[in-house]
PyMOL Python script that loads the backbone (N, CA, C, O; Angstrom):
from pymol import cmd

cmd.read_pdbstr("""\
ATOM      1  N   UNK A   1     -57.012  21.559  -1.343  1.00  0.00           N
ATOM      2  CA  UNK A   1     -57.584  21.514  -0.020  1.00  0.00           C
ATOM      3  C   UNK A   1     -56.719  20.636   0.866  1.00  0.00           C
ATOM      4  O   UNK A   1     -55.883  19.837   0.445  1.00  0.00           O
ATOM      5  N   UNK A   2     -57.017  20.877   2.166  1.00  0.00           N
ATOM      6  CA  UNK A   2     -56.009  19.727   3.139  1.00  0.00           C
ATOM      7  C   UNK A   2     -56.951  19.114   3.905  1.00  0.00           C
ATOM      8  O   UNK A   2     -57.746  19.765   4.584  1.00  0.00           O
ATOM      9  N   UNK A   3     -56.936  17.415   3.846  1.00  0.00           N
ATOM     10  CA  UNK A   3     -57.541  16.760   4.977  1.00  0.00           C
ATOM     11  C   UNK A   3     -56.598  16.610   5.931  1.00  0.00           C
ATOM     12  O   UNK A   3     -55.465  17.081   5.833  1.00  0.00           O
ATOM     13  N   UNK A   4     -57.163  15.718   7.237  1.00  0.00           N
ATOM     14  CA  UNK A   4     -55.864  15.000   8.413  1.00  0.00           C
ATOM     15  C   UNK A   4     -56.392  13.851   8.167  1.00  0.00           C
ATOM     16  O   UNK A   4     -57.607  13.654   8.159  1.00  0.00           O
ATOM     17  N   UNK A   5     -55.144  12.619   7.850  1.00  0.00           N
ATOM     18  CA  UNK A   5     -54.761  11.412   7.754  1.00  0.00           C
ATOM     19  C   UNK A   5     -54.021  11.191   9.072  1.00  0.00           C
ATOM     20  O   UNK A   5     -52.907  11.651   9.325  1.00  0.00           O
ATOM     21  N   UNK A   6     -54.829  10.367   9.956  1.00  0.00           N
ATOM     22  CA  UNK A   6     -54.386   9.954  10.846  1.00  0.00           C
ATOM     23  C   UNK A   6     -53.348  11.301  11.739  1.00  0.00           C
ATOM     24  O   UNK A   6     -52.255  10.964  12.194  1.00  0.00           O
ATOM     25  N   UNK A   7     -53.764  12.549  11.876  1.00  0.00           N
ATOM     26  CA  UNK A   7     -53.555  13.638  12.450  1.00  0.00           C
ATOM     27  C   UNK A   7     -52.931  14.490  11.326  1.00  0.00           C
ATOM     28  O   UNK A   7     -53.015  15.717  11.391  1.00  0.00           O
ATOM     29  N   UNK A   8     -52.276  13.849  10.241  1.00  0.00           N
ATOM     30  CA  UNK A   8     -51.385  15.029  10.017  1.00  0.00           C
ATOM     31  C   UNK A   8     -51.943  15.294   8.780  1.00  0.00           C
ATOM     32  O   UNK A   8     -52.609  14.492   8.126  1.00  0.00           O
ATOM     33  N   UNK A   9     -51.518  17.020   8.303  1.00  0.00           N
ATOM     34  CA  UNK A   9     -52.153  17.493   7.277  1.00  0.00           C
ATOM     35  C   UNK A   9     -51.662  16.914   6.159  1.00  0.00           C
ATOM     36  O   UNK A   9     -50.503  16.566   5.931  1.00  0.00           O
ATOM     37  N   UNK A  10     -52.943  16.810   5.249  1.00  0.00           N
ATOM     38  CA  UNK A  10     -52.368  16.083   3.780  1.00  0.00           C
ATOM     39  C   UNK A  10     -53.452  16.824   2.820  1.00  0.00           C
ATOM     40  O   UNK A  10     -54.621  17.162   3.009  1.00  0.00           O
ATOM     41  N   UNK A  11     -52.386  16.955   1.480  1.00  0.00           N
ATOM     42  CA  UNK A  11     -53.428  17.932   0.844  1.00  0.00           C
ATOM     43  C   UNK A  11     -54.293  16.244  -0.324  1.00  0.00           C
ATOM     44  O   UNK A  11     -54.143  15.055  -0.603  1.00  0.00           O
ATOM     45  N   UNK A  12     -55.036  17.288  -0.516  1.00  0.00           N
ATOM     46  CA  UNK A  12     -56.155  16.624  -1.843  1.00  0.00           C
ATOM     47  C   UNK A  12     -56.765  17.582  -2.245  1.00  0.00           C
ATOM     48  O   UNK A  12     -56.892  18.713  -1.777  1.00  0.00           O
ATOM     49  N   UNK A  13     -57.331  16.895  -3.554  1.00  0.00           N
ATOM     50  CA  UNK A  13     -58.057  17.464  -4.458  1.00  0.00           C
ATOM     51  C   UNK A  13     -59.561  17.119  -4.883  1.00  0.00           C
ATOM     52  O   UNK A  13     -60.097  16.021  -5.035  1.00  0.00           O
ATOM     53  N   UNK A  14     -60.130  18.577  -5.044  1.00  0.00           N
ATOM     54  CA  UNK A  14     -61.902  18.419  -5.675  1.00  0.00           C
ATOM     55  C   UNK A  14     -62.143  17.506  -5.613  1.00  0.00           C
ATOM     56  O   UNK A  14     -60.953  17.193  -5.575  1.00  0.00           O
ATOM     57  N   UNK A  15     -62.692  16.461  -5.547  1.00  0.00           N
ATOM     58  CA  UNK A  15     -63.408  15.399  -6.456  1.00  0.00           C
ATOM     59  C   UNK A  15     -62.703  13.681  -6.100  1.00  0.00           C
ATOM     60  O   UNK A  15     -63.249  12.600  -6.321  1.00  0.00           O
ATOM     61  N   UNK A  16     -61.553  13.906  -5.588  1.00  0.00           N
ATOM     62  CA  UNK A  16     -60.827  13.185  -5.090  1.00  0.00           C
ATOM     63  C   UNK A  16     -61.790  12.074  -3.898  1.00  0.00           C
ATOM     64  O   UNK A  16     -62.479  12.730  -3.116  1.00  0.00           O
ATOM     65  N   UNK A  17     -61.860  10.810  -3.753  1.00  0.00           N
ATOM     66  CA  UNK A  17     -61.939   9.956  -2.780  1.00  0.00           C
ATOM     67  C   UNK A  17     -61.175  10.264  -1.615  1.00  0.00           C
ATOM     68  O   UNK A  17     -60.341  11.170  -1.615  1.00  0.00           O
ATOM     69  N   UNK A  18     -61.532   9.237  -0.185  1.00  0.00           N
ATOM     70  CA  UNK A  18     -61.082   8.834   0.938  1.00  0.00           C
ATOM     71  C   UNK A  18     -59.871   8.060   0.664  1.00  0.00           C
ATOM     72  O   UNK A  18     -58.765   8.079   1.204  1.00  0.00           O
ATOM     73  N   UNK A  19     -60.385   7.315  -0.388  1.00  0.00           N
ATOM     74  CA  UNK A  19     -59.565   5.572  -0.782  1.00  0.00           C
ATOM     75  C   UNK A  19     -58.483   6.424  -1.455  1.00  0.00           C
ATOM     76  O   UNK A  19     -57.389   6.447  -0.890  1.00  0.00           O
ATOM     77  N   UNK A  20     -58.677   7.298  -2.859  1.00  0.00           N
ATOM     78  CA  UNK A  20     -57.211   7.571  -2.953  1.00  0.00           C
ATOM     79  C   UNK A  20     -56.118   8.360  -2.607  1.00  0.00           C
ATOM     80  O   UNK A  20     -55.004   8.612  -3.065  1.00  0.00           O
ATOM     81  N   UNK A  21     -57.064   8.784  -1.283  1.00  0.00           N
ATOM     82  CA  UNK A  21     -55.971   9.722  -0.394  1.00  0.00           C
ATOM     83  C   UNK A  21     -55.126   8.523   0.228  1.00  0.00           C
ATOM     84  O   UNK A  21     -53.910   8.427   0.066  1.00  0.00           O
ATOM     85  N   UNK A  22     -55.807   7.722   0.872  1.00  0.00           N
ATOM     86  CA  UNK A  22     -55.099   6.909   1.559  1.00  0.00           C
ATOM     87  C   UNK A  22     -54.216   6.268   1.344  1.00  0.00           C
ATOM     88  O   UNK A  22     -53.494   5.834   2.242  1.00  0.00           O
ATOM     89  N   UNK A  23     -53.921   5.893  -0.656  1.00  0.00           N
ATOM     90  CA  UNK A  23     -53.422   5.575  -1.026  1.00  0.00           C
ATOM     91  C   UNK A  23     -51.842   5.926  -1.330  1.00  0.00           C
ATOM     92  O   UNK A  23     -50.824   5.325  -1.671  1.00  0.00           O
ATOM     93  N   UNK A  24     -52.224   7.166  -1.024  1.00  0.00           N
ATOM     94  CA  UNK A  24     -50.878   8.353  -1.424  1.00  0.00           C
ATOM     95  C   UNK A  24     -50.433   8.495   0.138  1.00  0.00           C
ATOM     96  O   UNK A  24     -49.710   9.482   0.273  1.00  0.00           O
ATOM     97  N   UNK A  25     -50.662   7.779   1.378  1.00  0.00           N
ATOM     98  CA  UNK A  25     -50.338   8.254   2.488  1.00  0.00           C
ATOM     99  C   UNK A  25     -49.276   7.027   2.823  1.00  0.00           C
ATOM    100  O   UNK A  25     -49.605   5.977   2.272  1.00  0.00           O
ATOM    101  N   UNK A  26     -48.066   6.952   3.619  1.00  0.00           N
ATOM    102  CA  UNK A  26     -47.244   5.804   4.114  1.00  0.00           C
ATOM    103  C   UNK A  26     -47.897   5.472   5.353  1.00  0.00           C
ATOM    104  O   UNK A  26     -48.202   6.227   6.276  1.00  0.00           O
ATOM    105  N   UNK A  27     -48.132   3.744   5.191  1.00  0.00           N
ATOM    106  CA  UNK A  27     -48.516   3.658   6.822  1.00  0.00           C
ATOM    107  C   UNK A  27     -50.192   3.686   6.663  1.00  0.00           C
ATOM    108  O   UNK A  27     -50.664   2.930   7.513  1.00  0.00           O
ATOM    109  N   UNK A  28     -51.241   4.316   5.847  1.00  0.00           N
ATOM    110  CA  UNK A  28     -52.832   4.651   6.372  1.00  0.00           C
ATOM    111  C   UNK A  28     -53.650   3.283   6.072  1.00  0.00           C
ATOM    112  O   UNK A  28     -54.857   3.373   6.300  1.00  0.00           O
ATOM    113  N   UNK A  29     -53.302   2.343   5.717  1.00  0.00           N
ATOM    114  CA  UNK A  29     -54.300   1.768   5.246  1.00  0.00           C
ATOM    115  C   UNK A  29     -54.497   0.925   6.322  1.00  0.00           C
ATOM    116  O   UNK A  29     -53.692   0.631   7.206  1.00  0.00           O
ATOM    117  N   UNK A  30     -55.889   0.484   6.138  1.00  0.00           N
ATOM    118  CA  UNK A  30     -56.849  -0.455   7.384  1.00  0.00           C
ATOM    119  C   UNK A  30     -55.874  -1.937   7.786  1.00  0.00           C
ATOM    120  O   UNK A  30     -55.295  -2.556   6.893  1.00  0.00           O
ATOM    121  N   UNK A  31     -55.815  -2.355   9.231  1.00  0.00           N
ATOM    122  CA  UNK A  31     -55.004  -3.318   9.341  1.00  0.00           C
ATOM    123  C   UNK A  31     -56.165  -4.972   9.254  1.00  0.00           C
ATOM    124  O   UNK A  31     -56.959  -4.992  10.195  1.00  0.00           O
ATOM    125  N   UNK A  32     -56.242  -5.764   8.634  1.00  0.00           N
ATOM    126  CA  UNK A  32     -56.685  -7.026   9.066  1.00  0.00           C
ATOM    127  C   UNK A  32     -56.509  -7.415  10.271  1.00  0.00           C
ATOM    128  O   UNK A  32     -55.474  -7.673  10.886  1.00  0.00           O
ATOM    129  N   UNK A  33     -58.248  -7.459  10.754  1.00  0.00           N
ATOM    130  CA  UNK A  33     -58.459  -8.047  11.689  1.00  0.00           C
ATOM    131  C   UNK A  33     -57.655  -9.358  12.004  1.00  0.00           C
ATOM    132  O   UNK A  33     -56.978  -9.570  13.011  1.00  0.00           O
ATOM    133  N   UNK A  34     -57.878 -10.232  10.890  1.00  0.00           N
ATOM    134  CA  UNK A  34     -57.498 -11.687  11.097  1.00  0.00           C
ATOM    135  C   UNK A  34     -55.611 -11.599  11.645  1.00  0.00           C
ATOM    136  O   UNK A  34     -55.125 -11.764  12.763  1.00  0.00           O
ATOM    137  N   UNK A  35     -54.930 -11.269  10.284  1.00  0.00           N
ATOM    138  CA  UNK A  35     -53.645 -11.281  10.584  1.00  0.00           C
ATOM    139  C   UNK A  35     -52.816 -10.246  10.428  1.00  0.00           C
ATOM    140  O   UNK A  35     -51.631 -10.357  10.113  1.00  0.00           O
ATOM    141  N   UNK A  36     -53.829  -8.447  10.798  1.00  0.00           N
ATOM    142  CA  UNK A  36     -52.942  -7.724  11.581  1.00  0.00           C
ATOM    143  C   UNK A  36     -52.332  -7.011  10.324  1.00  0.00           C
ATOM    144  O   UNK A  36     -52.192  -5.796  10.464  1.00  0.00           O
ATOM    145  N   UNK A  37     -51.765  -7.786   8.573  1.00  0.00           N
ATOM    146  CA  UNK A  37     -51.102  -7.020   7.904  1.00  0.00           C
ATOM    147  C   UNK A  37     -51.602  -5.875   7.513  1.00  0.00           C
ATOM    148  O   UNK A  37     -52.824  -5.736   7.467  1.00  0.00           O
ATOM    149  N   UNK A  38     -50.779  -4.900   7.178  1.00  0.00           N
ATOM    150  CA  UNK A  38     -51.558  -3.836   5.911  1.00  0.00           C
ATOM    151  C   UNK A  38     -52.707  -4.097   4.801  1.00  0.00           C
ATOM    152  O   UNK A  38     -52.412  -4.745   3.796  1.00  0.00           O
ATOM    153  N   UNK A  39     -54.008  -3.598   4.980  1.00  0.00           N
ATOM    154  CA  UNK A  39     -54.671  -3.703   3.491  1.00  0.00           C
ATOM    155  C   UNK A  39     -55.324  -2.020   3.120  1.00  0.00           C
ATOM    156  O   UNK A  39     -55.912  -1.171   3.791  1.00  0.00           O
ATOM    157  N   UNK A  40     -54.817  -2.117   1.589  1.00  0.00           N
ATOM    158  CA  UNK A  40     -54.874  -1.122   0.987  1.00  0.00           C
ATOM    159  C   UNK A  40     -56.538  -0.699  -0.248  1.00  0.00           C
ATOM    160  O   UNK A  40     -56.894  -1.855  -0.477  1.00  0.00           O
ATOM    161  N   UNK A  41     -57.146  -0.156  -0.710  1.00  0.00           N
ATOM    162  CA  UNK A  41     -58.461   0.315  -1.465  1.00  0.00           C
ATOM    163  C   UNK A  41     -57.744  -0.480  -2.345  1.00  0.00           C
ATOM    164  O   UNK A  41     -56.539  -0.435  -2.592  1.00  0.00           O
ATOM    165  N   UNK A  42     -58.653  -1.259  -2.823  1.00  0.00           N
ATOM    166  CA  UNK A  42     -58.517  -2.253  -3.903  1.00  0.00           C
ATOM    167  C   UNK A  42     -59.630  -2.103  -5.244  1.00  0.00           C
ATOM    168  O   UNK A  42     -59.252  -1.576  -6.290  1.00  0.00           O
ATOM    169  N   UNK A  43     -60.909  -2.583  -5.092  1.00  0.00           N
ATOM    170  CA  UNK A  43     -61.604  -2.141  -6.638  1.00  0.00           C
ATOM    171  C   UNK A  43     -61.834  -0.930  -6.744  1.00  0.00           C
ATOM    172  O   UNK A  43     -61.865  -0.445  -7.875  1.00  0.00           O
ATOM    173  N   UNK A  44     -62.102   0.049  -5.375  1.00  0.00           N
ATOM    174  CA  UNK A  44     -62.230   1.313  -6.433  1.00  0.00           C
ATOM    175  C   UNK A  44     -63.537   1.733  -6.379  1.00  0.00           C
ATOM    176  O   UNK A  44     -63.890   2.798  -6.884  1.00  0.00           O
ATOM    177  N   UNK A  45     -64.629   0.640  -5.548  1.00  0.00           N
ATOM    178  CA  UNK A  45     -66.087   0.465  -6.382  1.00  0.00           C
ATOM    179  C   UNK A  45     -66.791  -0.047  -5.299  1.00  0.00           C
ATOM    180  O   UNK A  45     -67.868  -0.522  -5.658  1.00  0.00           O
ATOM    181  N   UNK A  46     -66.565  -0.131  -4.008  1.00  0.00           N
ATOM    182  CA  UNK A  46     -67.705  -0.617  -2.958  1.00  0.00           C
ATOM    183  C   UNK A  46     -67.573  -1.774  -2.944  1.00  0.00           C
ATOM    184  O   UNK A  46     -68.231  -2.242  -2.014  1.00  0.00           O
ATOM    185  N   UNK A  47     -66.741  -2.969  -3.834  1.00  0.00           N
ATOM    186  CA  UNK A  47     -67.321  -4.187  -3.343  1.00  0.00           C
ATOM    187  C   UNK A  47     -66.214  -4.696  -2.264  1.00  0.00           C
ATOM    188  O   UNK A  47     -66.709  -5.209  -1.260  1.00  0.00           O
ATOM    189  N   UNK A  48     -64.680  -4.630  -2.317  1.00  0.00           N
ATOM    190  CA  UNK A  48     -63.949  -5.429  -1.472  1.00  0.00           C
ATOM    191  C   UNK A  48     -64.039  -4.614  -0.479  1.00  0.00           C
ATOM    192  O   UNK A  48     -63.693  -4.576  -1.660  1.00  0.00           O
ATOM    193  N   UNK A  49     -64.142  -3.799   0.557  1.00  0.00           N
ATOM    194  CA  UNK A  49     -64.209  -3.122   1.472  1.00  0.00           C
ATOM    195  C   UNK A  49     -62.680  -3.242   2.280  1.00  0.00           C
ATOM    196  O   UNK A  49     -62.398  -3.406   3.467  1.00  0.00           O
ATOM    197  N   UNK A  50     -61.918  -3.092   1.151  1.00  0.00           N
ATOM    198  CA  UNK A  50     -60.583  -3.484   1.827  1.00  0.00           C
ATOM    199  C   UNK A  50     -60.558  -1.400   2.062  1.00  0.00           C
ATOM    200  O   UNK A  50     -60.512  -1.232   3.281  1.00  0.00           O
ATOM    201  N   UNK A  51     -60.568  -0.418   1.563  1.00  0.00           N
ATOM    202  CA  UNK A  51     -61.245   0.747   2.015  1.00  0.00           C
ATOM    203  C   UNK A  51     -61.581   1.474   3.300  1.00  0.00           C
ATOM    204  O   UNK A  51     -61.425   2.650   3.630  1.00  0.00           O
ATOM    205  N   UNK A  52     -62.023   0.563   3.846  1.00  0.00           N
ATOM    206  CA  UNK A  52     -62.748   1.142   5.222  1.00  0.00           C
ATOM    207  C   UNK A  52     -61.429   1.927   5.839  1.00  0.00           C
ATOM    208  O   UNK A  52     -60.215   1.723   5.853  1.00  0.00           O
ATOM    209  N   UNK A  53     -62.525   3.150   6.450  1.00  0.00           N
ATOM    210  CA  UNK A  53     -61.330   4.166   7.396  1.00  0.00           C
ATOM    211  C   UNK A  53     -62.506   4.910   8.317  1.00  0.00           C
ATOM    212  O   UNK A  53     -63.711   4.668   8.251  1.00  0.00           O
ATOM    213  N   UNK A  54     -62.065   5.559   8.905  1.00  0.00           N
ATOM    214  CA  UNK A  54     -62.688   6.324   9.783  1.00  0.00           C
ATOM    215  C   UNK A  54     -63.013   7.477   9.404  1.00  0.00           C
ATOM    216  O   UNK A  54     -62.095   8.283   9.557  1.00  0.00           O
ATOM    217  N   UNK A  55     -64.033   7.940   8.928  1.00  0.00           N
ATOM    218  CA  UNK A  55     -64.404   9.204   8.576  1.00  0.00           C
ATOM    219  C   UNK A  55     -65.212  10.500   9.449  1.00  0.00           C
ATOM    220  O   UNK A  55     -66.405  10.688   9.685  1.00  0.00           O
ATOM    221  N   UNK A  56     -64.078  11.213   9.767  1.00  0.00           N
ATOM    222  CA  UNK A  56     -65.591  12.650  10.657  1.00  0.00           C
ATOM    223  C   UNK A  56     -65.977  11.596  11.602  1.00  0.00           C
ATOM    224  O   UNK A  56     -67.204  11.520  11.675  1.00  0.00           O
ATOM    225  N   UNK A  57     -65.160  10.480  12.596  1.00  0.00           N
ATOM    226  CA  UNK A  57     -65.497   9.543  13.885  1.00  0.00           C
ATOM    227  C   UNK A  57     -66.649   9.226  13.307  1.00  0.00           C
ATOM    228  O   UNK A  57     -67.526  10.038  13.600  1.00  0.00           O
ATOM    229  N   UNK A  58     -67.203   7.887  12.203  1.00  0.00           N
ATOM    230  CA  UNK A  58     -67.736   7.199  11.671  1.00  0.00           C
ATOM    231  C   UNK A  58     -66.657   6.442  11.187  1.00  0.00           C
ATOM    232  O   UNK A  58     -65.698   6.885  10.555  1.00  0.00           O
ATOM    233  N   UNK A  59     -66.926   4.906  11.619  1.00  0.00           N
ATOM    234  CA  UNK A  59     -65.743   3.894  11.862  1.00  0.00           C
ATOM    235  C   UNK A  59     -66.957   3.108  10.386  1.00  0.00           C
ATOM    236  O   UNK A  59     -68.171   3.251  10.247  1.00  0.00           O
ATOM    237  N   UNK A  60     -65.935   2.300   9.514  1.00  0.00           N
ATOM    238  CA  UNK A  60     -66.363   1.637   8.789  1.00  0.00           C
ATOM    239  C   UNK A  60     -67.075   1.907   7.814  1.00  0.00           C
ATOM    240  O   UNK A  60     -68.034   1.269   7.379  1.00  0.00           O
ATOM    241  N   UNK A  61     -66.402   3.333   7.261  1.00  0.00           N
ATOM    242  CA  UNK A  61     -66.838   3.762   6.068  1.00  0.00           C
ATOM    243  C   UNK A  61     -66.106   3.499   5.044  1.00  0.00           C
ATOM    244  O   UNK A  61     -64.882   3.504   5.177  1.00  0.00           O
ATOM    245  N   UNK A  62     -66.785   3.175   3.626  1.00  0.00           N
ATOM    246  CA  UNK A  62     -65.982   2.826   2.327  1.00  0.00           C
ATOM    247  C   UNK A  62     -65.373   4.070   1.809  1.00  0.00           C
ATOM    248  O   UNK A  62     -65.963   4.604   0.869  1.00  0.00           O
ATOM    249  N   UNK A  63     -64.413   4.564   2.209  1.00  0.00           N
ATOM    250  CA  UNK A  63     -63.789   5.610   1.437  1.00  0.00           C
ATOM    251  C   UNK A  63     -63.632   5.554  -0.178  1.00  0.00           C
ATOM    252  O   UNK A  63     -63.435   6.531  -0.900  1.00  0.00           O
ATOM    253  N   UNK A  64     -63.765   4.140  -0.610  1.00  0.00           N
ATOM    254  CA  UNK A  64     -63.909   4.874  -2.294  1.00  0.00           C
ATOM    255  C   UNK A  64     -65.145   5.352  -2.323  1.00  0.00           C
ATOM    256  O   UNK A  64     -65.123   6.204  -3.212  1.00  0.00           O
ATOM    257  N   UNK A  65     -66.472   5.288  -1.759  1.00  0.00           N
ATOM    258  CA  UNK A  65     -67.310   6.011  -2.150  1.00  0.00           C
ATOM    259  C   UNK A  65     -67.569   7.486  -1.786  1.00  0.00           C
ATOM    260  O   UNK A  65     -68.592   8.011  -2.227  1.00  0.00           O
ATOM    261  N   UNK A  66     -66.893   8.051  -1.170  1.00  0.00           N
ATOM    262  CA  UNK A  66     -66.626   9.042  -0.137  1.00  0.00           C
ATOM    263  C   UNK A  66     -65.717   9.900  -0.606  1.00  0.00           C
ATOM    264  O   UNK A  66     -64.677   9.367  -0.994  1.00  0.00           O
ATOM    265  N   UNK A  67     -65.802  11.414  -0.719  1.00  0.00           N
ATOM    266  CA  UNK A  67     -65.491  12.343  -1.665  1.00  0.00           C
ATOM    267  C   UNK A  67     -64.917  13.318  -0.478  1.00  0.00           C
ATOM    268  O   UNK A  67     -65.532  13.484   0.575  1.00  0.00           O
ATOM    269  N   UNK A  68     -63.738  13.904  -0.759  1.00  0.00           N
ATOM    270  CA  UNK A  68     -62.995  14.495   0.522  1.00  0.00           C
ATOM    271  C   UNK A  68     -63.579  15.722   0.990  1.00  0.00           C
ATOM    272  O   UNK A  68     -64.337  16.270   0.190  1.00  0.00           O
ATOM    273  N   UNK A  69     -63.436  16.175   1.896  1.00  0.00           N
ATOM    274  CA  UNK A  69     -64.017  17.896   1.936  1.00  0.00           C
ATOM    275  C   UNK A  69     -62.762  18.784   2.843  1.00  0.00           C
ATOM    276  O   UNK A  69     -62.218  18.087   3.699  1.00  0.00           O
ATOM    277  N   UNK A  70     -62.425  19.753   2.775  1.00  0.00           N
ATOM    278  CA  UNK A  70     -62.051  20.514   3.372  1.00  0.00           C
ATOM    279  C   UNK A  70     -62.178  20.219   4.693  1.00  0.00           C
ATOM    280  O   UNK A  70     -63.307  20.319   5.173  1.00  0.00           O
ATOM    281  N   UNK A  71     -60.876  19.728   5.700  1.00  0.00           N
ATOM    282  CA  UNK A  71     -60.762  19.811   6.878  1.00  0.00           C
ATOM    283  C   UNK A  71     -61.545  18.285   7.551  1.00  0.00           C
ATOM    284  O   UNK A  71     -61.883  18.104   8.721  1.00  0.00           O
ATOM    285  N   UNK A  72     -61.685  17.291   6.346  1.00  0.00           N
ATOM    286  CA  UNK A  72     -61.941  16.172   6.811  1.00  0.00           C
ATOM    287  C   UNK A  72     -60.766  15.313   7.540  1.00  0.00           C
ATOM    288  O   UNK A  72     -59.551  15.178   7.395  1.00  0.00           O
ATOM    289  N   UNK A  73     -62.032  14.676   8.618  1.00  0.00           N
ATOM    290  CA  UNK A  73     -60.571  13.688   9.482  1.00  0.00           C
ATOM    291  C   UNK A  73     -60.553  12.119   9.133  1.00  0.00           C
ATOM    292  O   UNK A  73     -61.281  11.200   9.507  1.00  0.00           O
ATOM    293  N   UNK A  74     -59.776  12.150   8.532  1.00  0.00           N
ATOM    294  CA  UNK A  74     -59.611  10.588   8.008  1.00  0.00           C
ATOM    295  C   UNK A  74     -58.679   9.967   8.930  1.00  0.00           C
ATOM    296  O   UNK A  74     -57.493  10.294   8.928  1.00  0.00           O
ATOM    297  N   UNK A  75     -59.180   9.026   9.773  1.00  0.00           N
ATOM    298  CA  UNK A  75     -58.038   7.599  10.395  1.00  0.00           C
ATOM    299  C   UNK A  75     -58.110   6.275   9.637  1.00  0.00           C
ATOM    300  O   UNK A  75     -58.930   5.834   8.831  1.00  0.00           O
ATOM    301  N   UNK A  76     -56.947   5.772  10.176  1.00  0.00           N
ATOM    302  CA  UNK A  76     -56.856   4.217   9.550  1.00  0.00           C
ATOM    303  C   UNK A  76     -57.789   3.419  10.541  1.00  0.00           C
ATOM    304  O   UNK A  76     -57.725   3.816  11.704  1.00  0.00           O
ATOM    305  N   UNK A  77     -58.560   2.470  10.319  1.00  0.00           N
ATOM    306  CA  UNK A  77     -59.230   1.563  10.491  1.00  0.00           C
ATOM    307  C   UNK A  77     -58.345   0.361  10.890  1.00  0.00           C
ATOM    308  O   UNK A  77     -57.949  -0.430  10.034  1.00  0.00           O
ATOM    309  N   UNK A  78     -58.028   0.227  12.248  1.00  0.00           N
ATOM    310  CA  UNK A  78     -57.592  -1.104  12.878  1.00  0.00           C
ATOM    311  C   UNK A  78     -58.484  -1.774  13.297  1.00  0.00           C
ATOM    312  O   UNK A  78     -59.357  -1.209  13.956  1.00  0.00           O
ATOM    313  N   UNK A  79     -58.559  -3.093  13.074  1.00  0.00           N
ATOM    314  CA  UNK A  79     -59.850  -3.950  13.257  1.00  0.00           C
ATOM    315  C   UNK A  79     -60.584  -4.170  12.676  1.00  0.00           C
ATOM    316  O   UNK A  79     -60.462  -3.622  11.580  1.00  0.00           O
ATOM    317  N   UNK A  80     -61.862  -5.049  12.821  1.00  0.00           N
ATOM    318  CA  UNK A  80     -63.389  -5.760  12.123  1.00  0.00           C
ATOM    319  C   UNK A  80     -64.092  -4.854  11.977  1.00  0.00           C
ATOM    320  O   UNK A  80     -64.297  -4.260  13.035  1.00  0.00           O
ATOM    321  N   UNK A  81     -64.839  -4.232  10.682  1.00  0.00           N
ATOM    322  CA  UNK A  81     -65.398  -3.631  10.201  1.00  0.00           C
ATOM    323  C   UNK A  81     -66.666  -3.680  11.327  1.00  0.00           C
ATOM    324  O   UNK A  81     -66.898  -4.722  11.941  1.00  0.00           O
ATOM    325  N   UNK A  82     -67.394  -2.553  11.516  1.00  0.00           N
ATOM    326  CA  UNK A  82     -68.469  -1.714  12.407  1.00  0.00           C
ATOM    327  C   UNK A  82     -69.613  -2.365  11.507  1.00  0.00           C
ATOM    328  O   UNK A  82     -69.663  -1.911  10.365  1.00  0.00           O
ATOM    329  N   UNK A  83     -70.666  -3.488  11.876  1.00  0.00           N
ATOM    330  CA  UNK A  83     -71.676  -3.601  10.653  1.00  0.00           C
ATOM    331  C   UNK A  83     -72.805  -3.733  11.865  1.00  0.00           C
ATOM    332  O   UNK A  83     -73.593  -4.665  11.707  1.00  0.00           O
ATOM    333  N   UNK A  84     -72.958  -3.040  12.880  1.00  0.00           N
ATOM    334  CA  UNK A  84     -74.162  -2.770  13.351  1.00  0.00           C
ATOM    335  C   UNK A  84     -75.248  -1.094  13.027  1.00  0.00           C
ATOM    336  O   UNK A  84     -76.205  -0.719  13.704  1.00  0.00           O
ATOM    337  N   UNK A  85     -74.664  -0.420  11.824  1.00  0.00           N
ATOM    338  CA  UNK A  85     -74.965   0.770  11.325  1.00  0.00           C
ATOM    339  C   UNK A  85     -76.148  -0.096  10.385  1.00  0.00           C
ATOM    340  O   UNK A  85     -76.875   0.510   9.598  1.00  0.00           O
TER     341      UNK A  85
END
""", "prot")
cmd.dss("prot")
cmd.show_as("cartoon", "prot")
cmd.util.cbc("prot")
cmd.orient("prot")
């Protein structure tokens, strides 16, 4: 199947996460608020929320818990996580 990562087509598979698409992408992962660097899906499991991306324009979703679908729009997450949901 193909999602868009930050516009451009990228394929994945069945069963596949948000988090480890992102992982396989140059450049997608969420920037720290604080100091701006790259952070990349780290446990895998909901707890570090280093993860968060933009899913289907829903800002501050945990992409490891999040299972890809056909023609999903995944962006990178610049900035402080959305916690008024």
């Amino acid at each position: 199947m193909t999602v868009l990562v930050n516009g451009v087509e990228t394929p994945a598979w069945d069963g596949e996460t948000v988090a480890s698409v992102l992982l396989r992408v140059p450049n997608a992962g969420r920037r720290s608020p604080v100091s701006g660097k790259t952070r990349l899906p780290y446990c895998q499991m909901g707890v570090c929320f280093e993860c968060l991306a933009i899913v289907d324009d829903v800002s501050s979703t945990q992409g490891c818990l999040v299972p890809v679908r056909q023609g999903m729009r995944i962006e990178s997450q610049r900035g402080p996580r959305d916690i008024s949901r």
